[in-house]
C-alpha positions as CSV (number, residue, x, y, z in Angstrom):
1,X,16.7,-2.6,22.0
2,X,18.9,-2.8,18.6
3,X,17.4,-4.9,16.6
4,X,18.1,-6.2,12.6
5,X,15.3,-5.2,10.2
6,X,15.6,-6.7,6.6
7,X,13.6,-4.7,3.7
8,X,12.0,-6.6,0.8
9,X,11.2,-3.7,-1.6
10,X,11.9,-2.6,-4.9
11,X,15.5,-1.9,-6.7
12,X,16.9,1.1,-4.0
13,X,18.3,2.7,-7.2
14,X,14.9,3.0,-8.7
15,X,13.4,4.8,-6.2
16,X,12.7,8.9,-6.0
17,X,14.3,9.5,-2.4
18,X,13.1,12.9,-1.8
19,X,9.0,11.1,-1.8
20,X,9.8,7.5,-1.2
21,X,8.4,5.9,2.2
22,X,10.2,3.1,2.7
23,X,13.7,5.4,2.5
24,X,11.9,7.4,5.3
25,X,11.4,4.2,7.1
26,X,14.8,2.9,6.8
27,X,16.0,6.5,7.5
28,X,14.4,6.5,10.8
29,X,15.2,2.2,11.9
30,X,19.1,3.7,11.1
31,X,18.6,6.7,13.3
32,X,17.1,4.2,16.6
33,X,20.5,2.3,16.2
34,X,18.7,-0.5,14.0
35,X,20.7,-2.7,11.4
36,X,19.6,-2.5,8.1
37,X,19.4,-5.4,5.4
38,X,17.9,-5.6,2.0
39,X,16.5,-7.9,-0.3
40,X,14.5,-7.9,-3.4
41,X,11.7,-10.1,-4.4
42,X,14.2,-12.7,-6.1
43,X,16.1,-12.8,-3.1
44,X,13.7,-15.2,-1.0
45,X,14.0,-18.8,-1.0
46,X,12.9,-22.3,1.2
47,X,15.2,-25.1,2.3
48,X,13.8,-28.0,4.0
49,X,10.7,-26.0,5.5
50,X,13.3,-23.1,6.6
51,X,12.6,-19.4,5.1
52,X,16.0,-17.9,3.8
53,X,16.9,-14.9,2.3
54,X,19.7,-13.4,0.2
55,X,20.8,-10.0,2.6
56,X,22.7,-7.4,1.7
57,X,24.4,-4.8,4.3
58,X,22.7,-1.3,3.6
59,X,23.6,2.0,4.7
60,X,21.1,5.1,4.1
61,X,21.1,8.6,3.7
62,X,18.9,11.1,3.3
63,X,20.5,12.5,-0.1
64,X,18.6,12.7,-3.3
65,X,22.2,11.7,-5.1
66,X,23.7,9.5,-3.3
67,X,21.3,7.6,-0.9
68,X,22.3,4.1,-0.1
69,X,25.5,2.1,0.1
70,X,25.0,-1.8,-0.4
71,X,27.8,-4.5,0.8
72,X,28.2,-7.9,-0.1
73,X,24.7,-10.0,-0.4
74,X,24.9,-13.3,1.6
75,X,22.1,-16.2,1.6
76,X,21.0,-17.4,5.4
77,X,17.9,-18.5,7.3
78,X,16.1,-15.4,7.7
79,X,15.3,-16.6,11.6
80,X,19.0,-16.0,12.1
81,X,19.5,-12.9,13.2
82,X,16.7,-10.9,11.3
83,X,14.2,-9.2,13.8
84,X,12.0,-7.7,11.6
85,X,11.1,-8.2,7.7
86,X,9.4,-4.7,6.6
87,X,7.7,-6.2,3.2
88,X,7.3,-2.7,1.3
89,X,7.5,-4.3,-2.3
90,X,5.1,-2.7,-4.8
91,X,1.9,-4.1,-6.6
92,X,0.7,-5.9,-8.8
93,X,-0.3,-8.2,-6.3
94,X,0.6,-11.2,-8.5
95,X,1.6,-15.0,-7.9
96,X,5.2,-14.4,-6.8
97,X,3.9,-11.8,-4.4
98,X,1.5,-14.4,-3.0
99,X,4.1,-16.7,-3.1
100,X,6.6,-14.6,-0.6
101,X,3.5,-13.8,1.4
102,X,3.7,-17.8,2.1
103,X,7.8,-17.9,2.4
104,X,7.4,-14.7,5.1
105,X,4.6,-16.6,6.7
106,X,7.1,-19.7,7.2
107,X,10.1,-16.9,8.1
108,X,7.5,-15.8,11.2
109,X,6.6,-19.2,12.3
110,X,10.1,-19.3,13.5
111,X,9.9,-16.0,15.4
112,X,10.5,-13.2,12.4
113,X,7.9,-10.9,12.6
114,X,6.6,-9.6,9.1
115,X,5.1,-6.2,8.7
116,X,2.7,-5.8,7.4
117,X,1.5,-9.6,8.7
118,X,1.6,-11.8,5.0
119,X,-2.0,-13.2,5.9
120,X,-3.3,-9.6,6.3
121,X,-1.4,-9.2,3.1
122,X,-3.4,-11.7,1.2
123,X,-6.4,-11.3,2.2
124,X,-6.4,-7.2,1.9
125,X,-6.7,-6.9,-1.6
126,X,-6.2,-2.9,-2.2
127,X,-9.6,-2.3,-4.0
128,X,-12.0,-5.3,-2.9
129,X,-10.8,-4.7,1.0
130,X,-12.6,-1.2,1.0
131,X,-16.1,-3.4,0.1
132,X,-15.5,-5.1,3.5
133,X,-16.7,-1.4,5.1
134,X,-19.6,-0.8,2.7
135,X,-20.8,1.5,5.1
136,X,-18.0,4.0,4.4
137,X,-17.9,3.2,0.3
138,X,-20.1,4.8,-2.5
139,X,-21.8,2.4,-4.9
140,X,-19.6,-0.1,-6.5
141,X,-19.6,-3.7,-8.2
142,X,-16.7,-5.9,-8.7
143,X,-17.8,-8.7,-11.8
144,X,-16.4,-10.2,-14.2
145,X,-18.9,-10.5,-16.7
146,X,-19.1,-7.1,-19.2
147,X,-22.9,-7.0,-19.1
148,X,-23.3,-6.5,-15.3
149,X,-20.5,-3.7,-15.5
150,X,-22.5,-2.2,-18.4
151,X,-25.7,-2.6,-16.2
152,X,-24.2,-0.2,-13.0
153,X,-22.8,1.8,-15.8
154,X,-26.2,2.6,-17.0
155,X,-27.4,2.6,-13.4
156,X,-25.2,4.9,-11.9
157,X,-24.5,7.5,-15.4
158,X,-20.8,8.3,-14.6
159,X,-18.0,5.7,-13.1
160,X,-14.6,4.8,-12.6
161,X,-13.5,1.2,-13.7
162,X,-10.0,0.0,-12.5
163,X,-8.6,-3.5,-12.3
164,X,-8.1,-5.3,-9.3
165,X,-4.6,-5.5,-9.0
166,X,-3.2,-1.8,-10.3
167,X,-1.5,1.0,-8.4
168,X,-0.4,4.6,-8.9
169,X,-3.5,5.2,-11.5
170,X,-2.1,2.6,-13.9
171,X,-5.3,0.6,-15.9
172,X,-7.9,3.0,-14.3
173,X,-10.5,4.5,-16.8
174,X,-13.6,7.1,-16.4
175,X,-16.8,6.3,-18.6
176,X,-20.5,6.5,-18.6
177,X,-22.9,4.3,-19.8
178,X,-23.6,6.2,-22.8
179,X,-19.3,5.9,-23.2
180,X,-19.1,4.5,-26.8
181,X,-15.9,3.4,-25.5
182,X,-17.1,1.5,-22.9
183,X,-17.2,-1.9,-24.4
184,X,-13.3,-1.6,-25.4
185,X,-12.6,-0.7,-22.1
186,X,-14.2,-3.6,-21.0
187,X,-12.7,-5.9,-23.3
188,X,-9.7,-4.7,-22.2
189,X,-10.0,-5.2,-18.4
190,X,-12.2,-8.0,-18.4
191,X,-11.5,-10.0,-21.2
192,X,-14.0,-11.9,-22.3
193,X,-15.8,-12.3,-19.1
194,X,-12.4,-13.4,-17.6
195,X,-11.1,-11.7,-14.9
196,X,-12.7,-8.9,-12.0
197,X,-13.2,-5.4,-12.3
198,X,-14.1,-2.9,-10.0
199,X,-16.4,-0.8,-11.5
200,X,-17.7,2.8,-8.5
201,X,-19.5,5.6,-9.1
202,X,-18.2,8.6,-10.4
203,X,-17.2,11.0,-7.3
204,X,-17.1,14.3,-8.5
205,X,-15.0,15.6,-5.6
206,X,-11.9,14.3,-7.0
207,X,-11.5,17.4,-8.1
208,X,-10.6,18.6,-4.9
209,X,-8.4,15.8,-4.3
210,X,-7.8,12.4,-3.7
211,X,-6.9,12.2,-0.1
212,X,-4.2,9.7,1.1
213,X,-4.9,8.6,4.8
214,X,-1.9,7.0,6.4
215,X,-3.3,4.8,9.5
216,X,-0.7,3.7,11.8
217,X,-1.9,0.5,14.3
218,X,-5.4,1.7,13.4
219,X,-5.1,5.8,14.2
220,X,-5.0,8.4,11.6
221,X,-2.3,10.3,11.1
222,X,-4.0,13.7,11.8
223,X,-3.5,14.7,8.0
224,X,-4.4,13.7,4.8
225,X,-2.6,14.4,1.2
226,X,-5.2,15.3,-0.9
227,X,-3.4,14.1,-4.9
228,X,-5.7,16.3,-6.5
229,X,-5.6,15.9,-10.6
230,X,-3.7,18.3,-12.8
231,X,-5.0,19.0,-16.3
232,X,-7.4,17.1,-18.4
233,X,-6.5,13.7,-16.0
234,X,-9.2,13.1,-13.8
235,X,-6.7,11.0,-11.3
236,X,-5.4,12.0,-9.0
237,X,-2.5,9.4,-8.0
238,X,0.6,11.0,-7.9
239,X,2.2,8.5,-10.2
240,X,-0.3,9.7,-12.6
241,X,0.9,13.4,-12.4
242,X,-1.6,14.6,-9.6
243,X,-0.6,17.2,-7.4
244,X,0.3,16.7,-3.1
245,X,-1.6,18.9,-0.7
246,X,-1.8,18.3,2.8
247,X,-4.5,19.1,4.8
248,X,-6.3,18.3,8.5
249,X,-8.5,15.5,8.3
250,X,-12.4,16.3,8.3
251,X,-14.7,14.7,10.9
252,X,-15.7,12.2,7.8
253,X,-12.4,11.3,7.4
254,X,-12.0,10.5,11.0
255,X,-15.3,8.7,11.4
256,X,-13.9,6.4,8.1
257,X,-10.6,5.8,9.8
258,X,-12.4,4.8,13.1
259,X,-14.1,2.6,11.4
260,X,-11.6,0.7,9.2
261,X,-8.6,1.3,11.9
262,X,-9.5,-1.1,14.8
263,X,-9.8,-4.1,12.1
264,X,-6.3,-3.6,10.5
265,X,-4.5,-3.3,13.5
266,X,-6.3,-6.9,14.6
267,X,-4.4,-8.4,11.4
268,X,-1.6,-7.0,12.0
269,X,-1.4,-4.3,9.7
270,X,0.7,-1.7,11.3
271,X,1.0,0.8,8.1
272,X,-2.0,1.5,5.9
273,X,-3.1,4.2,3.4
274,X,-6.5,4.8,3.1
275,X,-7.9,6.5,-0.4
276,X,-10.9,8.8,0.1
277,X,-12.8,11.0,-2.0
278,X,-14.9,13.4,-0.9
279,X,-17.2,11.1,1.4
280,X,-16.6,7.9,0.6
281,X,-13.7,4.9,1.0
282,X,-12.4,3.6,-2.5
283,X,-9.0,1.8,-1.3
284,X,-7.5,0.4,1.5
285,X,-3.7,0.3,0.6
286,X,-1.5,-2.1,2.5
287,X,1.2,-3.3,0.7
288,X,3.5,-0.2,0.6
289,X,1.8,2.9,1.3
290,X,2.9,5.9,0.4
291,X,2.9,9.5,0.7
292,X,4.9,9.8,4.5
293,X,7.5,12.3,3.3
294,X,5.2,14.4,1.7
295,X,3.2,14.7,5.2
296,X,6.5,15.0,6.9
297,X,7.9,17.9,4.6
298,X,4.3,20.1,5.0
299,X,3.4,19.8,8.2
300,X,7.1,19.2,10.3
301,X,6.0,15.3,11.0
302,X,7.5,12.0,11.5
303,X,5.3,9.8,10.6
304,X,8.4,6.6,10.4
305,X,8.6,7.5,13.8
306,X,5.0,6.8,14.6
307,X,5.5,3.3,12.9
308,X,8.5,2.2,14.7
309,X,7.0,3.3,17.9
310,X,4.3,1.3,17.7
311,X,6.6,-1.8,16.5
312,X,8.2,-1.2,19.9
313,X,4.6,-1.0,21.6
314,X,2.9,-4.1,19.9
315,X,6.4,-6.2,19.8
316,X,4.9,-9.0,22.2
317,X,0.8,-8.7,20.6
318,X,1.8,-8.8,17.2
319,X,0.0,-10.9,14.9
320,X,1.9,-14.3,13.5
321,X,1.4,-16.0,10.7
């Protein structure tokens, strides 16, 4: 069935093409016959209780010059005609993107369905939701107050503090508890005592990577990306200048993805992308995962493919709003 799939994302002229997921996404709805529209974060509104959105006509390519045409943005009800909202727009996880979480969860009320499921969305915070499988997680504490974060520093010798609402590396520091630079990174991240940070031990196998999971309705994609860290960074992200390798999942990384897997696909989180690090969980990533084409390019996948298969398999089970 041919269905209309809106895309709330970031500007489609901002994007790299040749490594960016939701292309590969929209790449692969345009090959099934699918209609594409697209919206930016700006473009969502209410009127008397009704979702609406400003959609644009988009066309796709897989070109690293020339890969989108856009035709003339129109505002409607989003329940008119749109199928499917893919909501693929970036952190931070700030107010306005709560806010569309509650404007897509009004848009599926009246029939839209909204992947990944805007409840899921909220309540999957990308560093605390990995503490919801402690079993899979090396020792962490998320506090506000600089003395407890001092404390585990001391505690645990080496660790990585990041804030709660980062990506690609961004805000994410190494220090010790012996760091006389800890308390200005504190004061920077916390404030005085003002807002969370995550604070986890040191894993010394980032070195050998950070390893990108992509979980698709609650199975592993059968290989990781390990973004292992180039030069004196110790991250790996590859916003941050890490390196892409792929590589088979170990029997740990397929015991962590049993365990997390069967919970997101309950909330309706069809595509996730869990961090690892040697042993051990450190982020559940669900607002726009990453790191499909790479996968794709190294080992002849198609993981969009996967994703809009099971969109056609959990159509009538999906989670609503």
């Amino acid at each position: 069935m041919n269905l209309t799939i809106a895309v709330l994302m970031d500007p489609i002229a901002a994007i790299h093409p040749e490594k960016d997921t939701t292309l590969a996404l929209m790449l692969e709805a345009q090959r099934r016959g699918h209609a594409l529209r697209y919206l930016l974060q700006g473009d969502l509104a209410v009127r008397d209780g009704v979702a609406w959105a400003r959609l644009a006509p988009i066309e796709v390519r897989d070109d690293t010059h020339n890969w989108f045409t856009l035709g003339e943005a129109r505002w409607q009800p989003l329940a008119d005609g749109v199928d499917i909202v893919l909501e693929r727009k970036d952190p931070p996880f700030d107010t306005q993107f709560m806010y569309d979480t509650l404007v897509l969860d009004l848009a599926a009320r009246t029939g839209v369905r909204v992947i990944n499921n805007p409840q899921a969305l909220r309540d999957f915070n990308e560093k605390l939701a990995a503490q919801w499988f402690p079993q899979c997680c090396a020792p962490a504490i998320v506090a506000r107050e600089r003395d407890e974060l001092r404390r585990f520093a001391r505690d645990q010798g080496r660790i990585v503090l990041k804030p709660l609402d980062g990506m690609g590396g961004h805000g994410v520091f190494l220090s010790a508890g012996d760091d006389p630079n800890l308390n200005s990174i504190l004061e920077t991240l916390a404030g005085h005592d003002e807002r969370f940070v995550m604070a986890q031990r040191y894993i010394p196998e980032i070195k050998q990577g950070d390893k990108r999971i992509l979980v698709v309705n609650g199975t592993p994609v059968p290989y990781a990306l390990a973004r292992i860290p180039q030069g004196t960074d110790f991250r790996g992200n590859l916003a941050a200048g890490g390196r892409g390798v792929g590589q088979p999942l170990s029997e740990r990384d397929r015991w962590i993805a049993a365990e997390v897997g069967p919970e997101l696909a309950r909330r309706g989180i069809l595509l996730a992308g869990l961090d690892v690090i040697g042993d051990y969980l450190t982020e559940v990533n669900v607002t726009s995962p990453t790191c499909a084409r790479e996968l794709d390019a190294q080992f002849g996948l198609n993981i969009a493919g996967l994703v809009f298969d099971a969109i056609a398999a959990t159509g009538k089970d999906a989670p609503t709003a």
